[in-house]
C-alpha positions in Angstrom: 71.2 8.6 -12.8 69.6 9.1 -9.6 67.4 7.2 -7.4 65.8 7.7 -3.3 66.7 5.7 -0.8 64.0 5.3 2.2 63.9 3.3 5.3 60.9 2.9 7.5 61.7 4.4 11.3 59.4 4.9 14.7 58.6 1.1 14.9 60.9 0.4 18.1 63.6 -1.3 15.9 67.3 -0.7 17.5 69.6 1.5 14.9 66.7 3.6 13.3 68.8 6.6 14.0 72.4 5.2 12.5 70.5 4.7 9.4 69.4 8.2 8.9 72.6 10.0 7.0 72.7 6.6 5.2 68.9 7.2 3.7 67.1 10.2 2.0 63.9 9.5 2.8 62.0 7.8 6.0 58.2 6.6 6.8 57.2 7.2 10.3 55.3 4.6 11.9 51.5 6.5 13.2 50.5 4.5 15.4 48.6 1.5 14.4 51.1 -0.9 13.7 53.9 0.9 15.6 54.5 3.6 17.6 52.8 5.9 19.5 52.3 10.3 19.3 55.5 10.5 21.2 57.7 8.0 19.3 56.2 10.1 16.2 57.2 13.3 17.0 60.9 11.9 18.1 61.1 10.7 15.0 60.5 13.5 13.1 62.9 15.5 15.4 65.4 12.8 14.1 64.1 13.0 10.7 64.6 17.3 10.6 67.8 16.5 12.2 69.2 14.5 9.3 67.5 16.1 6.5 65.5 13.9 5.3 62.4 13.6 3.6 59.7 13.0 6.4 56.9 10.6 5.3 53.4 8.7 6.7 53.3 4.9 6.8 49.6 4.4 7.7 49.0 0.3 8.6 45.5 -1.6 8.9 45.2 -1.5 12.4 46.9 -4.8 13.8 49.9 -4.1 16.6 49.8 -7.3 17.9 51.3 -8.7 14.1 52.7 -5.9 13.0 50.4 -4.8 10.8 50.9 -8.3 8.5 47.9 -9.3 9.2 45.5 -9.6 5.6 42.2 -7.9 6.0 39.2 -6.8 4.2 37.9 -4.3 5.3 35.1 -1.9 3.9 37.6 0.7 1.3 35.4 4.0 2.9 36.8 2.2 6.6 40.0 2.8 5.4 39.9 6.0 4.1 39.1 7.3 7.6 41.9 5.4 8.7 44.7 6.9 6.6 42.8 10.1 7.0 43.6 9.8 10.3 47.1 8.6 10.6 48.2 10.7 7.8 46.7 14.1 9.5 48.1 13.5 12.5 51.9 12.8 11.5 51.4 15.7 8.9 50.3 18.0 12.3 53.1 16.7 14.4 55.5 17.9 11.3 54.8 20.8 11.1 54.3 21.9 14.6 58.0 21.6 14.7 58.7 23.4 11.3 58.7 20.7 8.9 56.6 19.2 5.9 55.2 16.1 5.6 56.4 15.0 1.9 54.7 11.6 1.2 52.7 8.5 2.1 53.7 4.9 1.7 51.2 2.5 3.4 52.8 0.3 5.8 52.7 -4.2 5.4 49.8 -6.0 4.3 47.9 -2.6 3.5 50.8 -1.9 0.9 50.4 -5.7 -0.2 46.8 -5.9 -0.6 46.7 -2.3 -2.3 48.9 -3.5 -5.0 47.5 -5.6 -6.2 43.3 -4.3 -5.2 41.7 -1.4 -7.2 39.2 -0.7 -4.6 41.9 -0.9 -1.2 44.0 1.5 -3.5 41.5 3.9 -4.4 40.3 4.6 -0.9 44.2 5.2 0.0 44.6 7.6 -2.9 41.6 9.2 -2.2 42.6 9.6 1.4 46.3 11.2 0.5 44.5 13.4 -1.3 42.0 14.6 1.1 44.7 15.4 3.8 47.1 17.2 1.1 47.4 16.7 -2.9 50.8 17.3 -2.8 51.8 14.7 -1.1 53.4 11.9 -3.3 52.3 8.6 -3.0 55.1 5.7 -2.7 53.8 2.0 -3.7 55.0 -1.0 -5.5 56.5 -0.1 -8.8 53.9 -0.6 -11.7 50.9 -1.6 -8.9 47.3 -0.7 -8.7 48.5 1.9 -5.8 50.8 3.7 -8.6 48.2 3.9 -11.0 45.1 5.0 -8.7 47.3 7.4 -7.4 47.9 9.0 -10.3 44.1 9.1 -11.7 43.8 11.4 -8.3 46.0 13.6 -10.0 48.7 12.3 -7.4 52.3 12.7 -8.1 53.3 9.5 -7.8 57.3 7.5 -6.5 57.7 3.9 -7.6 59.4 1.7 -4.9 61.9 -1.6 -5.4 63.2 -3.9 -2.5 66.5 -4.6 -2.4 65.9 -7.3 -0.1 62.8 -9.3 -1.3 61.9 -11.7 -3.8 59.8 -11.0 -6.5 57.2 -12.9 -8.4 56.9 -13.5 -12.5 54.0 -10.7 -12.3 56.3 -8.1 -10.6 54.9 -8.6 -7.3 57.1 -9.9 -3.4 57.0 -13.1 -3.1 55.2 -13.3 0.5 56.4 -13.4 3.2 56.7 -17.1 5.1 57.4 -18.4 1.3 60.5 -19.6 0.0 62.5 -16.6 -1.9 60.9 -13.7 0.2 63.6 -12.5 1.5 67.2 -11.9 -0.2 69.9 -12.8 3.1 73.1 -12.7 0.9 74.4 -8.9 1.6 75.7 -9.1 -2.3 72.8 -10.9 -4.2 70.5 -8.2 -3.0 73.0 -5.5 -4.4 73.1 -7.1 -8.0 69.5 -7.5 -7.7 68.8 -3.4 -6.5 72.0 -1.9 -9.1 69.7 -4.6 -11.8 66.4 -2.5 -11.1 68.1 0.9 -10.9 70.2 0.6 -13.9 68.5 -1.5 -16.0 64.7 -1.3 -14.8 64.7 -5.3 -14.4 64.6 -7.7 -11.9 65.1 -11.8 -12.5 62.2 -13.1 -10.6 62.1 -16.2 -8.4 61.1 -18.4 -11.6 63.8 -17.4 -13.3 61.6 -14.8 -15.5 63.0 -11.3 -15.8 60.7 -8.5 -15.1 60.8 -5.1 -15.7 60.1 -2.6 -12.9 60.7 1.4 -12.8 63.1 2.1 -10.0 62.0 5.5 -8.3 62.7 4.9 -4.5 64.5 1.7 -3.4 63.5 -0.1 0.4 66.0 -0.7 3.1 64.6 -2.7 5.8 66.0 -1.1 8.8 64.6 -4.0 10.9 67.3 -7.0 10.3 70.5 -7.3 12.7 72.4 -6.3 9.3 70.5 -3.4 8.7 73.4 -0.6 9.0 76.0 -2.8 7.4 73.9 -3.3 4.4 73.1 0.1 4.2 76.6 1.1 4.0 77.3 -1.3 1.4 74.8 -0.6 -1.1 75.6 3.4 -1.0 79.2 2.3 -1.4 77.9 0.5 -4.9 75.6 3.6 -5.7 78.6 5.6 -5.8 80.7 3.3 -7.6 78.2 3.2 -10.6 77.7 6.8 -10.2 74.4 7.0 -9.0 73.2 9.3 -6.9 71.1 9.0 -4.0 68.6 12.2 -3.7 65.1 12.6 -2.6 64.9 15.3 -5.3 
């Protein structure tokens, strides 16, 4: 049994870089929630450094709230803009010998595409324009999964080992009782639950099953590197291995 691990790095959070050999897989803030062309290309020198697979996390374009911020905007708006934050992390990548390897859209884009067929067809369709081999990471049995894949995209379903989920298999929002999972060893159960068994008890009590491709560290909490430690510690005691492959 295998499964990816992936953090989310170039947003100005302290210990980015500690969690690098404890991931296998990062998204690079470009520039429109986080970040800036410089912060990019650091991170991507990091990113080489450690090995790991180098991916885009495109936002709606809202720095002041971190891209959390719903929005409805027109899907062909949208397009352009993961067009253009996509292209330009895949340029800085490879101007220093690397390859970009995936896209996971970043906060309430990633929210509102899972669950809305036009938002995630405009996405799709922009991954695709930039490079149809990139793979496309969204919420395990979304609407981003599956307009990926009627692109022809190869496609990476993501868990959360730190977020509550809803009866229907999606987070519970954030601000909402149950979105996030504090206890270090409930969110363990709840990740080794998802990878083993491809289930996850829901905030209702409802047990819903999920395909576990790529699990989510935050790397943004004050616990961020101990929990990171901890859950490869349990990987490896249940004999799963953590690969990007």
């Amino acid at each position: 049994m295998k499964i990816d691990l992936n953090a989310d790095i170039g947003e100005g959070c302290p210990g980015e870089r500690e969690l690098l050999p404890l991931v296998t897989s990062v998204n690079i803030a470009c520039g429109f929630h986080a970040g800036d062309a410089s912060t990019m290309l650091q991170s991507v020198r990091q990113a080489l450094h450690a090995g790991v697979a180098i991916g885009a996390h495109p936002s709606f374009p809202d720095r002041e709230n971190f891209g959390r911020t719903a929005m409805q905007l027109p899907p062909d708006e949208v397009y352009a803009q993961v067009i253009y934050q996509v292209g330009a992390l895949k340029a800085l990548t490879e101007s220093l010998g690397g390859r970009l390897a995936h896209v996971k859209p970043h906060g309430m884009l990633y929210n509102q595409a899972a669950r809305g067929i036009p938002l995630a067809e405009a996405i799709a369709r922009a991954v695709k324009a930039v490079d149809p081999a990139l793979i496309l990471v969204g919420l395990a049995g979304s609407e981003s999964i599956r307009a990926a894949r009627a692109q022809g995209l190869v496609t990476r379903e993501e868990v959360f080992a730190d977020r509550g989920y809803q009866a229907d298999g999606s987070l519970v929002p954030r601000g909402q009782p149950g979105a996030l999972i504090d206890d270090v060893e409930l969110a363990i159960r709840q990740t080794l639950d998802m990878v083993q068994r491809g289930e996850v008890l829901s905030v209702t009590g409802k047990w819903v099953s999920v395909k576990a491709e790529t699990v989510c560290l935050h790397g943004d909490g004050p616990h961020a590197l101990n929990f990171a430690q901890r859950l490869q510690q349990a990987f490896r005691a249940h004999l799963i291995d953590v690969t990007n492959r």
